[in-house]
PALUMPA-6131 format. One record per atom (N, C-alpha, C, O, CB): residue number from 1; atom name; x, y, z. Coordinates in Angstrom, 2 decimals. Glycine has a CB too. Layout:
BEGIN
 num atome       x       y       z
 NUM    CA       X       Y       Z
...
***
This chain:
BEGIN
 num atome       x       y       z
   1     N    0.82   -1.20    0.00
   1    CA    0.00    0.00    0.00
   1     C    0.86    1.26    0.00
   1     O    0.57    2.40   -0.35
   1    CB   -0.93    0.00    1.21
   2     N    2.03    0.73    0.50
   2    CA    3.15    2.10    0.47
   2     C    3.30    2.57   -0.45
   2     O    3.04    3.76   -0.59
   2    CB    4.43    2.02    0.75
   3     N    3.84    1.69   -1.58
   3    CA    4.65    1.45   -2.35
   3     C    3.27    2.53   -3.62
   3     O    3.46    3.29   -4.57
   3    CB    5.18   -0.48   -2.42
   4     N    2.09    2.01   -2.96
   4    CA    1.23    2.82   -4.52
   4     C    0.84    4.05   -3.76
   4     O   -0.09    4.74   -4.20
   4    CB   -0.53    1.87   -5.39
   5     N    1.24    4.27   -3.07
   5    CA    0.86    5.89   -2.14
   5     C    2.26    6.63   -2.87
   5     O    2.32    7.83   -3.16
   5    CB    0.97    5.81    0.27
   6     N    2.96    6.00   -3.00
   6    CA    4.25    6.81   -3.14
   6     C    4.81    6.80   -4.42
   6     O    5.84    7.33   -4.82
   6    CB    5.29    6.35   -2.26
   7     N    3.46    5.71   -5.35
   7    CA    3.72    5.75   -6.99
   7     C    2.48    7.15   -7.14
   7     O    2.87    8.03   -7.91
   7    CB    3.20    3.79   -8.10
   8     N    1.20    7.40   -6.55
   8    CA    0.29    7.97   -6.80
   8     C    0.22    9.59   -6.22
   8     O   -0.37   10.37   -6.97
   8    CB   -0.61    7.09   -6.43
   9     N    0.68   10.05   -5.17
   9    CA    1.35   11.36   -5.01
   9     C    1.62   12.19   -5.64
   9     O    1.03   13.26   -5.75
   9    CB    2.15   11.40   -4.71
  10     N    3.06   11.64   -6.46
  10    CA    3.43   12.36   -7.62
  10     C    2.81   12.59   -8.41
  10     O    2.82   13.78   -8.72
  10    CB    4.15   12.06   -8.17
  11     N    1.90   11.67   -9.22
  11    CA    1.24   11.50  -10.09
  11     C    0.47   13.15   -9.91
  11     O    0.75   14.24  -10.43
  11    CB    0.47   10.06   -9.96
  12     N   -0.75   12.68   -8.80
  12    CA   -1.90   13.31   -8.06
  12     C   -1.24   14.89   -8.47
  12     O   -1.85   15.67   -9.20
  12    CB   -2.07   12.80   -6.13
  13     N    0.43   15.27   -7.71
  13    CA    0.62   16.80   -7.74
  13     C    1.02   17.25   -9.40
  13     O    0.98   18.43   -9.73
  13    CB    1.99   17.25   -6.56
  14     N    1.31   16.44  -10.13
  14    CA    1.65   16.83  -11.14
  14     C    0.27   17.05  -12.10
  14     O    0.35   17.67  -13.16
  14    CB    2.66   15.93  -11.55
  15     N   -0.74   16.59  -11.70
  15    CA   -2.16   16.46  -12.53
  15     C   -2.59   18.23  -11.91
  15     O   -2.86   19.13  -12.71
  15    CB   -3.53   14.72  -11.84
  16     N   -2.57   18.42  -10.42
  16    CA   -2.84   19.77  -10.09
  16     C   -2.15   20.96  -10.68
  16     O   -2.79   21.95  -11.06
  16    CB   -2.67   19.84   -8.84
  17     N   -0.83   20.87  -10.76
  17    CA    0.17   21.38  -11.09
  17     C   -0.49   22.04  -12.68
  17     O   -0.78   23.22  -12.90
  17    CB    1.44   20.27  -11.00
  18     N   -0.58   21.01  -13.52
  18    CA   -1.00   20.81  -14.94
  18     C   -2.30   21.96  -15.48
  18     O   -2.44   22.81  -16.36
  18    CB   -1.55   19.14  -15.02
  19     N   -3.21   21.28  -14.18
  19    CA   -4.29   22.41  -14.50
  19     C   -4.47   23.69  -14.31
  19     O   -5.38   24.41  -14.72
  19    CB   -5.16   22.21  -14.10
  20     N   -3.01   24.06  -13.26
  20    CA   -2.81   25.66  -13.60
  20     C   -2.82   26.20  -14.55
  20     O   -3.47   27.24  -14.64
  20    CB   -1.92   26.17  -13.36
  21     N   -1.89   25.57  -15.90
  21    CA   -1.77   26.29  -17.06
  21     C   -3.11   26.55  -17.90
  21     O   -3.07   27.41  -18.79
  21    CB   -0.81   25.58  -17.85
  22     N   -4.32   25.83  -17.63
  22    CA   -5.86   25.62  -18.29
  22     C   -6.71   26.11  -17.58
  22     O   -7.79   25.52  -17.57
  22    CB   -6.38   24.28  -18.50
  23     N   -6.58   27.26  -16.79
  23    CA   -7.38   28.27  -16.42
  23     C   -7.78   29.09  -17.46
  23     O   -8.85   28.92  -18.04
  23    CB   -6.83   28.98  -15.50
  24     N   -6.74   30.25  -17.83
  24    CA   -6.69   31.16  -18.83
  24     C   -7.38   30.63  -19.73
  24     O   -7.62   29.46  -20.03
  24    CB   -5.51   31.54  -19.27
  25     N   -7.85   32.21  -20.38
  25    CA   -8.34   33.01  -21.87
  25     C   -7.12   31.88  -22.96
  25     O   -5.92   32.14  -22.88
  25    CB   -7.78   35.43  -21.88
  26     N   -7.55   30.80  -23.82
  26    CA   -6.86   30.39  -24.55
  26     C   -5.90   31.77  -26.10
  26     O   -6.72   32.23  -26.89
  26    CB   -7.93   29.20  -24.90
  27     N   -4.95   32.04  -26.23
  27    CA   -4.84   32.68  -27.20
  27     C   -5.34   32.94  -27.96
  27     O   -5.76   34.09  -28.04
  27    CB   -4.37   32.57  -27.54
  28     N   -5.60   31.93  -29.03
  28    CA   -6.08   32.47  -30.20
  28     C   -8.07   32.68  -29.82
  28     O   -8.84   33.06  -30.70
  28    CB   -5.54   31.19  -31.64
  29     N   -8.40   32.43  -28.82
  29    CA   -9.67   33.32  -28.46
  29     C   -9.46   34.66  -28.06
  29     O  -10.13   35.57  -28.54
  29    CB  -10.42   32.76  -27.38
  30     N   -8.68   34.82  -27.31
  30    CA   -8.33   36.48  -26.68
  30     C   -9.12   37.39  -27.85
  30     O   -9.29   37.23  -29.06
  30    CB   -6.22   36.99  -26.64
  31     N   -9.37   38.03  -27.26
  31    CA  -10.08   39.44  -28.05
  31     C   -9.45   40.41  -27.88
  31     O   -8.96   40.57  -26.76
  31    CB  -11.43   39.94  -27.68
  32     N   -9.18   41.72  -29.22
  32    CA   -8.24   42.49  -28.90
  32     C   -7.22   42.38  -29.91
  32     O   -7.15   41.32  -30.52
  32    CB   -7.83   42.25  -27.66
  33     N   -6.26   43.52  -30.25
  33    CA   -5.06   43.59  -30.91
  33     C   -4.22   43.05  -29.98
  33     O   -4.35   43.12  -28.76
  33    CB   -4.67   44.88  -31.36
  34     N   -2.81   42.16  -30.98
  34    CA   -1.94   41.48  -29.72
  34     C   -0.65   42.36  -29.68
  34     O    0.51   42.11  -29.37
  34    CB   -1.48   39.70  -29.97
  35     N   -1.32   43.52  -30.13
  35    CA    0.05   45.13  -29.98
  35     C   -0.34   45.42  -28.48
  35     O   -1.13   44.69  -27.88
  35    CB   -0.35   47.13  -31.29
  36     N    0.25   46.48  -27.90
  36    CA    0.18   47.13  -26.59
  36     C   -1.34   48.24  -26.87
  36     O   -1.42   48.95  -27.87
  36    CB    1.91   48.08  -26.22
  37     N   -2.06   48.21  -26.17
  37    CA   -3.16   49.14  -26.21
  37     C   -3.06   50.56  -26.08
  37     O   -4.02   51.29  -26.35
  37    CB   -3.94   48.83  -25.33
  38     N   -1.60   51.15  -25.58
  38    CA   -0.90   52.46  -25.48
  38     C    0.33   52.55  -26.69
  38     O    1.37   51.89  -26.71
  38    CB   -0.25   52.59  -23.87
  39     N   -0.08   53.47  -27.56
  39    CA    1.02   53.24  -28.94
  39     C    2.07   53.70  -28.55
  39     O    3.02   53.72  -29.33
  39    CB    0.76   53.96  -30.37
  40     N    2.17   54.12  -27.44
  40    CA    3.64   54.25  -27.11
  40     C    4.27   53.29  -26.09
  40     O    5.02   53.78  -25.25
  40    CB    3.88   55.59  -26.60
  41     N    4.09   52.25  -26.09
  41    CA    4.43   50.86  -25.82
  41     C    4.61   49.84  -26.78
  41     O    4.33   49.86  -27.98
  41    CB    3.58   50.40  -25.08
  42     N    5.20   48.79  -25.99
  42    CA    5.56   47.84  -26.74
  42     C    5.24   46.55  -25.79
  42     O    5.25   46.66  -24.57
  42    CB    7.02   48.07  -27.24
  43     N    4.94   45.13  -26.54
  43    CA    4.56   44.21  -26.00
  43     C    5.23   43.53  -25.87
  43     O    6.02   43.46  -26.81
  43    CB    3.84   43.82  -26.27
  44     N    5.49   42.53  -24.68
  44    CA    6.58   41.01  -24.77
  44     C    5.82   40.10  -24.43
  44     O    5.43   40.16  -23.27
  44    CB    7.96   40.80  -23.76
  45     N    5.35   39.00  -25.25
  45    CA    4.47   37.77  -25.11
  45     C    5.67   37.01  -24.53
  45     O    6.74   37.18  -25.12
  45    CB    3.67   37.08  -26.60
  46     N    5.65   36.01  -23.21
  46    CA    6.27   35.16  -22.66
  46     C    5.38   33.74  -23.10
  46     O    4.15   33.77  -23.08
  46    CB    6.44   35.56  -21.15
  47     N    6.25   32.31  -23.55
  47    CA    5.24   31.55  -23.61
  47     C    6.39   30.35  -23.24
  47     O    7.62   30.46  -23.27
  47    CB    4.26   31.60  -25.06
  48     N    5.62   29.20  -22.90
  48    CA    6.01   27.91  -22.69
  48     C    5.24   26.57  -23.12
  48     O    4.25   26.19  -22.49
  48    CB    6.17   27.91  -21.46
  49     N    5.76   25.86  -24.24
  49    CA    4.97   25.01  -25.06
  49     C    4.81   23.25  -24.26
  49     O    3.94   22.38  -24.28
  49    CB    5.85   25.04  -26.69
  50     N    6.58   23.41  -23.43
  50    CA    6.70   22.08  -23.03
  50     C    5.76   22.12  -21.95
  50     O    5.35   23.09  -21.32
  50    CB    8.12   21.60  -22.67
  51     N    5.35   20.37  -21.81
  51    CA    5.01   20.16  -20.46
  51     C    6.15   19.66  -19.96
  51     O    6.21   20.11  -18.82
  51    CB    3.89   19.31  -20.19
  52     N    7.10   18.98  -20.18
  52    CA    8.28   18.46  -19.99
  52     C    8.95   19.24  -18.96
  52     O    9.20   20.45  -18.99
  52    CB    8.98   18.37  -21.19
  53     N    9.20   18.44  -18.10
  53    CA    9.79   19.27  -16.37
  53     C    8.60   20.37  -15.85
  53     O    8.70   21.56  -15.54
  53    CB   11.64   20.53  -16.62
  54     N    7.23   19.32  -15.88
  54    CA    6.05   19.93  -15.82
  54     C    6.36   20.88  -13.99
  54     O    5.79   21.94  -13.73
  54    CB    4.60   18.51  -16.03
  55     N    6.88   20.50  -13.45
  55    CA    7.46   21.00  -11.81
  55     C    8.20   22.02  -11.86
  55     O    8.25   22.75  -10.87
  55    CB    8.38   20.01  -10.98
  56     N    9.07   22.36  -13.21
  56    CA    9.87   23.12  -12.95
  56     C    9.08   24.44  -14.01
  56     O    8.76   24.62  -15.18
  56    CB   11.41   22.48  -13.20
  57     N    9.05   25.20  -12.61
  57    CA    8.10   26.72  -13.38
  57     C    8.87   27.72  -12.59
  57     O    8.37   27.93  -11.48
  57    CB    6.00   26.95  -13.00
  58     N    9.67   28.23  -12.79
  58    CA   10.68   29.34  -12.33
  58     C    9.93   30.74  -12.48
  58     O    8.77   30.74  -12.88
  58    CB   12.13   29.33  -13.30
  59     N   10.65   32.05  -12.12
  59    CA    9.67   33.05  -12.42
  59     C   10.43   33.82  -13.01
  59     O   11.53   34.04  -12.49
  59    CB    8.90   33.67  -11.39
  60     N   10.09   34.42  -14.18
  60    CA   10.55   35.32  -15.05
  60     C   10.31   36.69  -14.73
  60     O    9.28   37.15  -14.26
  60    CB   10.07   35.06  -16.21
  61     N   11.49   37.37  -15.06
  61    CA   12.41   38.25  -14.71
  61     C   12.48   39.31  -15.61
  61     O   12.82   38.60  -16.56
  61    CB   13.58   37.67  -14.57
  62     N   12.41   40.90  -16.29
  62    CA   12.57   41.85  -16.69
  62     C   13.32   42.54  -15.59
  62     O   13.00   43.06  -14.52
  62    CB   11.49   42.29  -17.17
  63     N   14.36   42.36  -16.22
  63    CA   15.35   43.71  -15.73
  63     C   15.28   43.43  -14.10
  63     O   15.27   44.50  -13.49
  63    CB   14.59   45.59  -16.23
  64     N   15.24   42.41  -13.33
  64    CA   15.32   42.14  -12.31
  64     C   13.47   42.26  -11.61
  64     O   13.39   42.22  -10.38
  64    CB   16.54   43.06  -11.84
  65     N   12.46   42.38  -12.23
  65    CA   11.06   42.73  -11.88
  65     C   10.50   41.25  -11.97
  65     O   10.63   40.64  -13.03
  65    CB   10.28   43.93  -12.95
  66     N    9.90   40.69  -10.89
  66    CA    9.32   39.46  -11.37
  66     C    8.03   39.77  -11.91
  66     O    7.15   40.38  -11.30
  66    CB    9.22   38.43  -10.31
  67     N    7.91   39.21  -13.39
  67    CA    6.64   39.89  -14.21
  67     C    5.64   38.39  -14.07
  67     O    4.49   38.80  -13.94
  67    CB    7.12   40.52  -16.26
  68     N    5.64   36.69  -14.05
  68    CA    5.07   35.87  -13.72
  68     C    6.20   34.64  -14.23
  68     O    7.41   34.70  -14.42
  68    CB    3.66   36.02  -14.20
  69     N    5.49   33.81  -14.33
  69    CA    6.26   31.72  -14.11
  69     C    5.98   31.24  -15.25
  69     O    4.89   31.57  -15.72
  69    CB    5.41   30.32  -12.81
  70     N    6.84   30.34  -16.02
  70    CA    6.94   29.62  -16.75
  70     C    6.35   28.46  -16.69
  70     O    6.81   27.37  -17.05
  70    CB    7.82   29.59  -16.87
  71     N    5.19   28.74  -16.17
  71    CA    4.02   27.50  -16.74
  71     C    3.87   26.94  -18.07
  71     O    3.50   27.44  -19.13
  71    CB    2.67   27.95  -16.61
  72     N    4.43   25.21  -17.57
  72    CA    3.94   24.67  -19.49
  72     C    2.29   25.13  -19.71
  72     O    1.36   25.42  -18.97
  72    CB    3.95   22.32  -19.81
  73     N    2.53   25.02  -21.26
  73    CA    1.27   25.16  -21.90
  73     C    0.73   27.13  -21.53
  73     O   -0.37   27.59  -21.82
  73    CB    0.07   23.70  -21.07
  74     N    1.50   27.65  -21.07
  74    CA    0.87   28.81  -20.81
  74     C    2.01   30.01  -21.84
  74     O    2.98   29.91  -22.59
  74    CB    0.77   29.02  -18.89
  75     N    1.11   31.13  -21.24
  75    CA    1.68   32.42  -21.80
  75     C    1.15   33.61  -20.88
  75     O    0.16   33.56  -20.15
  75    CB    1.21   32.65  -23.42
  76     N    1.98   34.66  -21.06
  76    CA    1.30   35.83  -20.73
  76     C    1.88   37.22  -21.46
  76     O    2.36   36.99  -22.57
  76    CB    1.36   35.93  -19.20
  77     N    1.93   38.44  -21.11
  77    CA    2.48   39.50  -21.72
  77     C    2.69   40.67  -20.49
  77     O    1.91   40.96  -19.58
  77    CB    1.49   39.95  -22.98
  78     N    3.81   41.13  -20.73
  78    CA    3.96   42.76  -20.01
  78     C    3.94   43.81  -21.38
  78     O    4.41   43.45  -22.46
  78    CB    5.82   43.01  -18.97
  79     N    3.45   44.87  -21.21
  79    CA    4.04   46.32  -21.65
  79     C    4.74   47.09  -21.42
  79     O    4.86   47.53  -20.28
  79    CB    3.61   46.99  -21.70
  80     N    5.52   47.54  -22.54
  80    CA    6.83   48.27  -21.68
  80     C    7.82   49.47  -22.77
  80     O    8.22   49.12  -23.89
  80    CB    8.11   46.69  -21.11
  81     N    8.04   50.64  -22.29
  81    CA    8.28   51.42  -23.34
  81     C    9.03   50.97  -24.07
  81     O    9.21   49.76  -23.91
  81    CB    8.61   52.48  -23.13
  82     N    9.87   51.69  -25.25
  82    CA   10.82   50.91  -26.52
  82     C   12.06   51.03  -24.86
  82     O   11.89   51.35  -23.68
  82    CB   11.35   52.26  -28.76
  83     N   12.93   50.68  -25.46
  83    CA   14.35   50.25  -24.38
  83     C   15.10   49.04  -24.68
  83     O   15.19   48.41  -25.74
  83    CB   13.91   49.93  -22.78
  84     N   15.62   48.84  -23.55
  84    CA   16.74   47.15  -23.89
  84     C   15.92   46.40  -22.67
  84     O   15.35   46.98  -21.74
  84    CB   19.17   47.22  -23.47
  85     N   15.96   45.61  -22.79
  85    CA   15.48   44.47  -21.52
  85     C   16.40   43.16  -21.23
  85     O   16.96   42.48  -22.09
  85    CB   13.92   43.77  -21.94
  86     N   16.43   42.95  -19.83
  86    CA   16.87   41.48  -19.37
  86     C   16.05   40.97  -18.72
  86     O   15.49   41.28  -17.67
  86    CB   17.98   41.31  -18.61
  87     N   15.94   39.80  -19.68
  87    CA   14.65   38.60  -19.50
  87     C   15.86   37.12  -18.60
  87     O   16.80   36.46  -19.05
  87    CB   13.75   37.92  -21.85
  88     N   15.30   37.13  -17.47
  88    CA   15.85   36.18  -16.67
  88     C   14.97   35.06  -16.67
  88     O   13.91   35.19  -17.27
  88    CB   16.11   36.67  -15.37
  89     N   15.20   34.07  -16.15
  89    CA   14.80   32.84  -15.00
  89     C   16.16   32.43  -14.63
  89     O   17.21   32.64  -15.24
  89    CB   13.82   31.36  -15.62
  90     N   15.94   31.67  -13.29
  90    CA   16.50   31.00  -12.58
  90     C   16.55   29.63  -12.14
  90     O   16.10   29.96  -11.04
  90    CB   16.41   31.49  -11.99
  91     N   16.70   28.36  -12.01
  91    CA   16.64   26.81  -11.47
  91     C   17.98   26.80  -10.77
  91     O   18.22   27.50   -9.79
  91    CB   16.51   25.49  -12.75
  92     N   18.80   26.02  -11.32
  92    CA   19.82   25.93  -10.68
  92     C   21.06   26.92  -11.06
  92     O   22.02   27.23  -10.36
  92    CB   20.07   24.66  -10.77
  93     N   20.77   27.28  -12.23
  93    CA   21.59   28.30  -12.62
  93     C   20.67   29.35  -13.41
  93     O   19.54   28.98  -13.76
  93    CB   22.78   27.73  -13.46
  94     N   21.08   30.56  -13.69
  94    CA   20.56   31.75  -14.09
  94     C   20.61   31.74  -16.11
  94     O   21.59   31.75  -16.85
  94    CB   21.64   33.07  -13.21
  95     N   19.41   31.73  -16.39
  95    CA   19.50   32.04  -18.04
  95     C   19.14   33.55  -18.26
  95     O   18.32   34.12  -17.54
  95    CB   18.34   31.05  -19.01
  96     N   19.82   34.19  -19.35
  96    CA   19.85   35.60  -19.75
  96     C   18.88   35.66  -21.41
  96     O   19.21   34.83  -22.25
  96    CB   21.73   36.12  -19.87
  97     N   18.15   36.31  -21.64
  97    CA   17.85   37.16  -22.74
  97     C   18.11   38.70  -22.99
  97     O   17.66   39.54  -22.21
  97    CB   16.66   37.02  -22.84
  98     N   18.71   38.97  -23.88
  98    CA   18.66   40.05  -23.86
  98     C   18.11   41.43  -24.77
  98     O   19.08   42.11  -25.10
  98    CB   19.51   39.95  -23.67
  99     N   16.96   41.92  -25.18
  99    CA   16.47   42.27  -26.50
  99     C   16.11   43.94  -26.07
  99     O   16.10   44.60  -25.03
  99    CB   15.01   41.18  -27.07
 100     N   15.83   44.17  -27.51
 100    CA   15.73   45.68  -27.64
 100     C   14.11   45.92  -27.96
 100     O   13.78   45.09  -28.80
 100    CB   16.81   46.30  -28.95
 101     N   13.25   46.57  -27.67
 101    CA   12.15   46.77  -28.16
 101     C   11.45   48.24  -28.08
 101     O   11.41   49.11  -27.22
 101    CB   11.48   45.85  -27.62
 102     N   10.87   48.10  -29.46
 102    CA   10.37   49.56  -30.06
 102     C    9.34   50.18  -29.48
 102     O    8.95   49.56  -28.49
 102    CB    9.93   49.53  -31.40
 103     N    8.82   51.04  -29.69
 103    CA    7.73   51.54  -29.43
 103     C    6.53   51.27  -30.59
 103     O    6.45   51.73  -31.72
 103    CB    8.05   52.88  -29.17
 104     N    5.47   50.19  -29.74
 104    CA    4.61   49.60  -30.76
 104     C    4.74   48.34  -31.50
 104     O    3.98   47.82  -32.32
 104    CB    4.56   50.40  -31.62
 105     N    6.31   47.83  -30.86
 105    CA    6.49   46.86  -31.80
 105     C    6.06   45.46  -30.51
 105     O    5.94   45.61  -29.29
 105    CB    8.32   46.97  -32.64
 106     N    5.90   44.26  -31.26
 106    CA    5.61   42.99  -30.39
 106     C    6.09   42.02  -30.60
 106     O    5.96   41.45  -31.68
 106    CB    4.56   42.59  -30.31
 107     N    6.84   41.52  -29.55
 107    CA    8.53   40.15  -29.54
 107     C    7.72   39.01  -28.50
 107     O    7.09   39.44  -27.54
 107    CB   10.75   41.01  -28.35
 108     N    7.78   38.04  -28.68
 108    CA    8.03   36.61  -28.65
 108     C    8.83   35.82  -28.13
 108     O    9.50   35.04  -28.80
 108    CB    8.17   36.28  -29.46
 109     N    8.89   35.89  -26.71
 109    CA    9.60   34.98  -25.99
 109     C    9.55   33.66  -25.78
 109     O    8.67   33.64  -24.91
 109    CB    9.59   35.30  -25.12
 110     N    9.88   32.42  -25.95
 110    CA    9.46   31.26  -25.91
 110     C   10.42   30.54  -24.60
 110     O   11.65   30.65  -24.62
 110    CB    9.58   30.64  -27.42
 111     N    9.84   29.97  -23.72
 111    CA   10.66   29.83  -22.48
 111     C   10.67   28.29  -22.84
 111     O    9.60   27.68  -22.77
 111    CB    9.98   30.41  -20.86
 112     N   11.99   27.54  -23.29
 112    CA   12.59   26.50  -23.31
 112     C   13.21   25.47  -22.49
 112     O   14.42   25.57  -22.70
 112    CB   13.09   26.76  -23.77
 113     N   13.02   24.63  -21.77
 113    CA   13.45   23.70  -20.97
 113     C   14.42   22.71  -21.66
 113     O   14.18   22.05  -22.67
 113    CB   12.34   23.09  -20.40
 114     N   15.52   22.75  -20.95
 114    CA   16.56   21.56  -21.07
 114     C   16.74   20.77  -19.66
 114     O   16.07   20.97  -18.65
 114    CB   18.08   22.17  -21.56
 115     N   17.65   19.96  -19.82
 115    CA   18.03   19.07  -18.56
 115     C   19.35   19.80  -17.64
 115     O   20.39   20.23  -18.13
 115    CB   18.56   17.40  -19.19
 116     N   18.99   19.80  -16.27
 116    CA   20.32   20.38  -15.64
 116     C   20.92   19.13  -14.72
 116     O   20.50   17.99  -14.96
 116    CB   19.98   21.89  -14.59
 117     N   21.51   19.27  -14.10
 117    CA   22.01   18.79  -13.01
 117     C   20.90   18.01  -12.06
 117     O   20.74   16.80  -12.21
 117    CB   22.65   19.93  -12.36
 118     N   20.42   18.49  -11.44
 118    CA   19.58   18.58  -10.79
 118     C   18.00   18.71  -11.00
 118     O   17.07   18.00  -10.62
 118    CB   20.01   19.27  -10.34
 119     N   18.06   19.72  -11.65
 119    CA   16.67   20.19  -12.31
 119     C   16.81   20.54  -13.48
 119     O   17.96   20.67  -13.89
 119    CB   15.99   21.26  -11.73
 120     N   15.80   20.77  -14.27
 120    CA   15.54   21.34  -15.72
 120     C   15.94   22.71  -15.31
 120     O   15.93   23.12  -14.15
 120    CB   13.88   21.19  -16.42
 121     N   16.45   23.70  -16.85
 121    CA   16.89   24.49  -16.73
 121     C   16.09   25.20  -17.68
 121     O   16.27   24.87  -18.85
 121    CB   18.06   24.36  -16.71
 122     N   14.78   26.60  -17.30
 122    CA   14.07   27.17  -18.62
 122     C   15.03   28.55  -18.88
 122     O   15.52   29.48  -18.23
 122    CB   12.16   27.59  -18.32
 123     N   14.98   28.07  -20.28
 123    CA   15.84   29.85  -21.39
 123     C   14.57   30.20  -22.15
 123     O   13.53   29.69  -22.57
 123    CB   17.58   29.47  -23.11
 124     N   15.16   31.25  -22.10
 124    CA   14.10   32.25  -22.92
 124     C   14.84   32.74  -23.93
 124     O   15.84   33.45  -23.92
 124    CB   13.45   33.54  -22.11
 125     N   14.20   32.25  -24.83
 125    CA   14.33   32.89  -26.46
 125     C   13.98   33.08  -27.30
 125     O   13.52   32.10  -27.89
 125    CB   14.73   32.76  -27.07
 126     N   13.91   34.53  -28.09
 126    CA   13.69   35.40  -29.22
 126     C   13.25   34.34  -29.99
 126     O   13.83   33.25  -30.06
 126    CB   14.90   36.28  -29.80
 127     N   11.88   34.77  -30.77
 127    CA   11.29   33.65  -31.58
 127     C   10.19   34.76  -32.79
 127     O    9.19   35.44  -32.55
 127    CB   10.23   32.30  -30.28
 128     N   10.84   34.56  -33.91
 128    CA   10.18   35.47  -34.78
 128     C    8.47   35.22  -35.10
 128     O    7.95   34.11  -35.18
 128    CB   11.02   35.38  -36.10
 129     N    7.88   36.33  -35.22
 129    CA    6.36   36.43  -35.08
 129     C    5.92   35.52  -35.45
 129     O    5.09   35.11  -34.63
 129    CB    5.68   37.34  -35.63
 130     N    6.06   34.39  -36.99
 130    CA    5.34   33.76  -37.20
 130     C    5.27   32.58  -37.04
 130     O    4.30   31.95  -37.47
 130    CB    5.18   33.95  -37.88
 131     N    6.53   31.82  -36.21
 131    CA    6.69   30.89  -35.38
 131     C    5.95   30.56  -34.25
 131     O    5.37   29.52  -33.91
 131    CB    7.63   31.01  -35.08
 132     N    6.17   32.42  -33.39
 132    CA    5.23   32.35  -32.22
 132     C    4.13   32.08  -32.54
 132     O    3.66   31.17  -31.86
 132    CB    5.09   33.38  -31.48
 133     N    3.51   32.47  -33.27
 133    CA    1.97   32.68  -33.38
 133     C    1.52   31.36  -34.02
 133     O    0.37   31.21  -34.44
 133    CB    1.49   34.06  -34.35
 134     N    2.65   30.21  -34.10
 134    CA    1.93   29.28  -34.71
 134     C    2.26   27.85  -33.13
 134     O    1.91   26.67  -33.06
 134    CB    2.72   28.99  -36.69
 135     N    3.06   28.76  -32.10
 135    CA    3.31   28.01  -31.08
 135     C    2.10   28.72  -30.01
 135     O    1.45   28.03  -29.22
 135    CB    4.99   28.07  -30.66
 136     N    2.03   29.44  -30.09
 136    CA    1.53   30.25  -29.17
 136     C   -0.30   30.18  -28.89
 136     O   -0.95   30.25  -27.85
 136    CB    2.06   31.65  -29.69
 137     N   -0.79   29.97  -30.54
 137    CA   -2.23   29.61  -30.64
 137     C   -3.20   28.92  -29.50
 137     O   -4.23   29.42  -29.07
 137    CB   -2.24   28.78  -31.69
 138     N   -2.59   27.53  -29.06
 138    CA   -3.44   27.09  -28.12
 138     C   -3.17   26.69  -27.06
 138     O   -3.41   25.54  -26.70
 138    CB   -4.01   26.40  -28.42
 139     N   -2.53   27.71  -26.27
 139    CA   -1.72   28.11  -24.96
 139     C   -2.64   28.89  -24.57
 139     O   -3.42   29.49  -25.31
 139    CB   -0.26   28.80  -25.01
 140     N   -2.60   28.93  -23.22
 140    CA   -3.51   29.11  -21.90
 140     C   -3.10   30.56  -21.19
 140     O   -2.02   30.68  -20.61
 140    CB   -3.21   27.74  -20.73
 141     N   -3.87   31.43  -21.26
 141    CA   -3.69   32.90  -20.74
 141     C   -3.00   32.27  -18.97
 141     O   -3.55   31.42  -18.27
 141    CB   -5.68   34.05  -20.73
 142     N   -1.98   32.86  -18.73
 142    CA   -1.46   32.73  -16.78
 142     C   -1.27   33.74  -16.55
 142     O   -0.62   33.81  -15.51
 142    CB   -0.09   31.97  -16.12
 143     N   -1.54   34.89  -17.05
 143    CA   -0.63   36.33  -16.28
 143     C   -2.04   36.75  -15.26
 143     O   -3.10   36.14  -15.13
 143    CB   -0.01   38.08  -17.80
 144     N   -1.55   38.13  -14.59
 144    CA   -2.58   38.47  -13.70
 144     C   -3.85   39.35  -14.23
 144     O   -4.76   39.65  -13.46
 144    CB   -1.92   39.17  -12.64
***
């Protein structure tokens, strides 16, 4: 009886875990332009396609600001004037992005999981519009 308490646990938190990302406004329903609603802004879509190292959801980082987590299957967006930005997460070690963005213009972050040491390790990286938008479609609104 141990032995399936301690096969079924995991299981159990990873099924909860899961249905965080399937709350949200699915993307391609969202209503709305997917520009910034102030034309003197600019948008950064954050997204995560894997479920893979479904546990490991770190929290992403602008310029040291925690903006939300790398939930598989999810996405979200900040606004933010044109400038340079550093797009972080953290696991066991620290991943860097680093991008420039316009005023009005809208970039595509795709938060990537590999294997670390210890834990999976998510990077974030630059992913041109029509890639995103063909990864991004039926991903699960997580921001606030």
């Amino acid at each position: 009886m141990r032995n399936a308490l301690k096969l079924v646990a995991p299981l159990a938190i990873a099924v909860v875990v899961a249905g965080c990302a399937t709350s949200g406004l699915k993307y391609s329903d969202a209503k709305g332009p997917a520009a910034a609603s102030d034309p003197n802004l600019g948008r950064i879509y954050m997204y995560r396609t894997a479920i893979v190292g479904l546990a490991v959801q770190p929290e992403v980082k602008i310029n040291g600001e925690v903006i939300g987590r790398a939930t598989p299957k999810g996405y979200f967006y900040v606004d933010r004037p044109a400038g340079t930005y550093e797009i972080t997460t953290t696991t066991e070690v620290e991943r860097k992005l680093s991008l420039t963005l316009d005023k009005g213009q809208t970039r595509y972050v795709k938060l990537n999981i590999s294997f670390g040491f210890f834990i999976g390790h998510v990077y974030p990286e630059l992913i041109d519009t029509d890639a995103a938008l063909k990864d991004i479609k039926d991903l699960q609104y997580t921001g606030q």
